[in-house]
DRENDO-1510 file (C-alpha; in Angstrom, 1 decimal, always signed):
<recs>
REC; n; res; u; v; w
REC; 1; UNK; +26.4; -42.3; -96.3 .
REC; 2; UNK; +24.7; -41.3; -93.5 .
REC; 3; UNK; +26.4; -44.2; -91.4 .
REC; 4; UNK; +29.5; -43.3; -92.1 .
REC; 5; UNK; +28.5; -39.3; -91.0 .
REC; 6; UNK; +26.9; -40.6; -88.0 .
REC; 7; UNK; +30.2; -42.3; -86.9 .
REC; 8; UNK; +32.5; -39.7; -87.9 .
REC; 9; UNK; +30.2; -37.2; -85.6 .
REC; 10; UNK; +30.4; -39.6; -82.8 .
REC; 11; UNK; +33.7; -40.2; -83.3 .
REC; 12; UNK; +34.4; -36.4; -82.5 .
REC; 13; UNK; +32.3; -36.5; -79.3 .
REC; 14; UNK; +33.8; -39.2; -77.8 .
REC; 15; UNK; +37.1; -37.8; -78.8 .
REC; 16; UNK; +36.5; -34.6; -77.3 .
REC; 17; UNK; +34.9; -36.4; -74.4 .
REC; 18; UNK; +38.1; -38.5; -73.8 .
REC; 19; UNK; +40.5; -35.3; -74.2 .
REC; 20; UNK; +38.8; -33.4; -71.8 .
REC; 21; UNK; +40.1; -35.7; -69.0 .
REC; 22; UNK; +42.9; -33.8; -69.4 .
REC; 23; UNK; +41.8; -31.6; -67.0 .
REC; 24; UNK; +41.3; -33.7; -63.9 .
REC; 25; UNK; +44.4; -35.5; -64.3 .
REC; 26; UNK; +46.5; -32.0; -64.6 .
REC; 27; UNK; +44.7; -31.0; -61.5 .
REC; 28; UNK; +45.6; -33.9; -59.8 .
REC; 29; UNK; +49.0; -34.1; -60.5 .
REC; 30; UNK; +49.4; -30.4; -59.7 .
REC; 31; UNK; +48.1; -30.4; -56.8 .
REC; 32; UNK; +49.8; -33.5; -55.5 .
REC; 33; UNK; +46.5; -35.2; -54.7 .
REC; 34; UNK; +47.3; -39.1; -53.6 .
REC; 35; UNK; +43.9; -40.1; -53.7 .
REC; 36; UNK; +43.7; -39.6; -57.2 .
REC; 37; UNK; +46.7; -41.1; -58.9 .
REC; 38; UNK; +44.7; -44.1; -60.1 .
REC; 39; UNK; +42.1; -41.8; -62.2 .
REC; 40; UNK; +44.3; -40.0; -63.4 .
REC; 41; UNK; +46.4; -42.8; -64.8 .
REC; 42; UNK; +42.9; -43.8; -66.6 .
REC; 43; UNK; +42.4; -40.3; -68.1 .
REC; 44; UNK; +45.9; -40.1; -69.3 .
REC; 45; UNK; +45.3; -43.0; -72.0 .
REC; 46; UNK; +41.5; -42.0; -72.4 .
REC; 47; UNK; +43.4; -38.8; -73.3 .
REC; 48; UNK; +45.4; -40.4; -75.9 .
REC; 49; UNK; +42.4; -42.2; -77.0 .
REC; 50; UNK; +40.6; -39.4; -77.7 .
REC; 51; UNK; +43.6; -37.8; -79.7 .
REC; 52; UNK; +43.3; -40.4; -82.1 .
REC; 53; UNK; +39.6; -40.9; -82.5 .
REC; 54; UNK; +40.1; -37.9; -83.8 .
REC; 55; UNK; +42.6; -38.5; -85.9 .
REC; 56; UNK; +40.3; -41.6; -87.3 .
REC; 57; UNK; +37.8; -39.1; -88.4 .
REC; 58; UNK; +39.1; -38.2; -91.7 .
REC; 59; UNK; +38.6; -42.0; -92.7 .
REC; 60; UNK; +37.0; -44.0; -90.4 .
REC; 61; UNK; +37.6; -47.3; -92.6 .
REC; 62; UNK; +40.9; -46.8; -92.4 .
REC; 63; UNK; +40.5; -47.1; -88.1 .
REC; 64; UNK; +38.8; -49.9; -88.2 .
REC; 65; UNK; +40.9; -51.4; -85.4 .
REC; 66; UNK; +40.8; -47.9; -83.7 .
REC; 67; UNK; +37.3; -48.1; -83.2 .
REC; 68; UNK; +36.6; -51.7; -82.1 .
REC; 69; UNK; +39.6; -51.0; -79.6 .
REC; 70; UNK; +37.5; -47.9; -78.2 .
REC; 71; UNK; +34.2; -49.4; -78.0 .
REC; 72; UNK; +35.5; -53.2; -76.5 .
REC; 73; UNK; +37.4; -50.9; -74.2 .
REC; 74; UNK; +35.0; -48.9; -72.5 .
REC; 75; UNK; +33.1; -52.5; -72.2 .
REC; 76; UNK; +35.8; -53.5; -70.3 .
REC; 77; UNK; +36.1; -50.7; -68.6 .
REC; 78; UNK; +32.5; -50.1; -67.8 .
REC; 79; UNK; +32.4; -53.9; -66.7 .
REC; 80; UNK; +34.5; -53.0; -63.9 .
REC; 81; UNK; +33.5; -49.7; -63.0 .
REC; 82; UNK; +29.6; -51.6; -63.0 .
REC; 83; UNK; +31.5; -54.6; -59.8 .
REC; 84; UNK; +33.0; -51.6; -58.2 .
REC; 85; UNK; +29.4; -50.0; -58.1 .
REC; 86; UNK; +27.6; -52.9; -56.7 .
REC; 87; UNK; +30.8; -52.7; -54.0 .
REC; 88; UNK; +31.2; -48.7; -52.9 .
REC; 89; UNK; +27.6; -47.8; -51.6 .
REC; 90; UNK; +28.7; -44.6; -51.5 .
REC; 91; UNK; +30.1; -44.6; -55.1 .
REC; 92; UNK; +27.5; -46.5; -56.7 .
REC; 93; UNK; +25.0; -43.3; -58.1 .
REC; 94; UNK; +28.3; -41.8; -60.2 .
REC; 95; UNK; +30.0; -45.1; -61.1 .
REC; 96; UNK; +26.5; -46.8; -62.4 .
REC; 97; UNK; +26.0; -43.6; -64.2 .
REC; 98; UNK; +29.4; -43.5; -65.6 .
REC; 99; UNK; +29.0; -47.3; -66.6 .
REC; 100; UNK; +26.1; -46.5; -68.7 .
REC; 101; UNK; +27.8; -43.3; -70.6 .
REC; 102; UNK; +30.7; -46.1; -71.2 .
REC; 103; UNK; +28.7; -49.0; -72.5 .
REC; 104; UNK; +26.6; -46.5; -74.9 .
REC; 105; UNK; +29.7; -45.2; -76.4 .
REC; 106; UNK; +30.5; -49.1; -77.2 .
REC; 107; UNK; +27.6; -50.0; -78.6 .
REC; 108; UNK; +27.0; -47.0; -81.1 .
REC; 109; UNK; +30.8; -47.4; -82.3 .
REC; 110; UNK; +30.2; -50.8; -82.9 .
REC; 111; UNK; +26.8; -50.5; -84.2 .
REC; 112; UNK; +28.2; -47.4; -86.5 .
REC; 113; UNK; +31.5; -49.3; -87.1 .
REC; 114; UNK; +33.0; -49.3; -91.0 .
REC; 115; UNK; +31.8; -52.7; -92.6 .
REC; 116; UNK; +35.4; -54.8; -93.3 .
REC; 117; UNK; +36.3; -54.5; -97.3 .
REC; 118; UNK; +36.0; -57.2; -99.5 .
REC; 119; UNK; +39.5; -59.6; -99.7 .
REC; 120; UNK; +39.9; -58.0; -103.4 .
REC; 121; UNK; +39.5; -54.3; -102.4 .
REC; 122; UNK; +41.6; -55.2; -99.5 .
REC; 123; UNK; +44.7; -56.7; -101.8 .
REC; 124; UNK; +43.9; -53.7; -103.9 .
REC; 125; UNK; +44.5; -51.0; -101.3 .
REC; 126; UNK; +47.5; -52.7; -99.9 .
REC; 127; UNK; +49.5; -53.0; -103.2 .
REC; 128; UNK; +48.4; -49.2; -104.1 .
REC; 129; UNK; +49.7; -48.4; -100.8 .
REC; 130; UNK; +53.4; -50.6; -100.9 .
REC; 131; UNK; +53.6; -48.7; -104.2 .
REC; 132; UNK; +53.1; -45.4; -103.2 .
REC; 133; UNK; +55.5; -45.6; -100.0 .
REC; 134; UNK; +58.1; -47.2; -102.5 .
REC; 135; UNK; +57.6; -44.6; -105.1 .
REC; 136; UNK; +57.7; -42.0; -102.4 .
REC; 137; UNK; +60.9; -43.5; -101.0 .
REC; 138; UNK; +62.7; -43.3; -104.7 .
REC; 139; UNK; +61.5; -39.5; -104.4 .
</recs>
């Protein structure tokens, strides 16, 4: 129990984290700033990112996929922002710190992650589903 109430809480501050991008990238684009098309092309789908992690919320087991995405992705991400550290001198201080914030956020998500269901319950929760959508079709 407290697992899953751990993860939903830092499910809603990553969220919020990844929303507020928003900001820099409306900046950028309304100010017709050149130098920063490439970030802001990164915050727009962190944005979206966000949106749903907050969505996933409300039941976490049912985002598996959600969640793995996020965490693997700010691996892969932080991976990348860690090379271009090690390259930009002048960079390095807020990219290696921004590596770190990334690669924390995908451990605890997979360390807090939903455990996968059973096969059974699986089976189960699929046919309860097909029969709801089909009896809510008929409606």
């Amino acid at each position: 129990m407290w697992r899953e109430r751990t993860l939903k809480i830092v499910l809603v501050l990553v969220g919020v984290l990844f929303m507020a991008g928003i900001y820099p990238t409306v900046v950028t684009l309304w100010h017709h700033d050149r130098s920063g098309d490439t970030d802001a092309m990164m915050l727009s789908l962190y944005f979206v990112l966000g949106v749903f992690l907050l969505m996933a919320v409300r039941s976490p087991s049912e985002h598996r996929s959600l969640i793995a995405f996020a965490a693997w992705s700010s691996f892969a991400h932080g991976v990348v922002m860690g090379v271009l550290a090690y390259q930009i001198p002048a960079e390095r201080m807020g990219l290696s710190l921004a590596t770190g914030v990334l690669f924390v956020i995908g451990v605890t998500l997979i360390a807090l992650a939903p455990a996968q269901p059973p096969i059974g319950e699986q089976a189960d929760a699929l046919t309860s589903r097909m029969r709801a959508g089909v009896l809510a079709g008929r409606s």
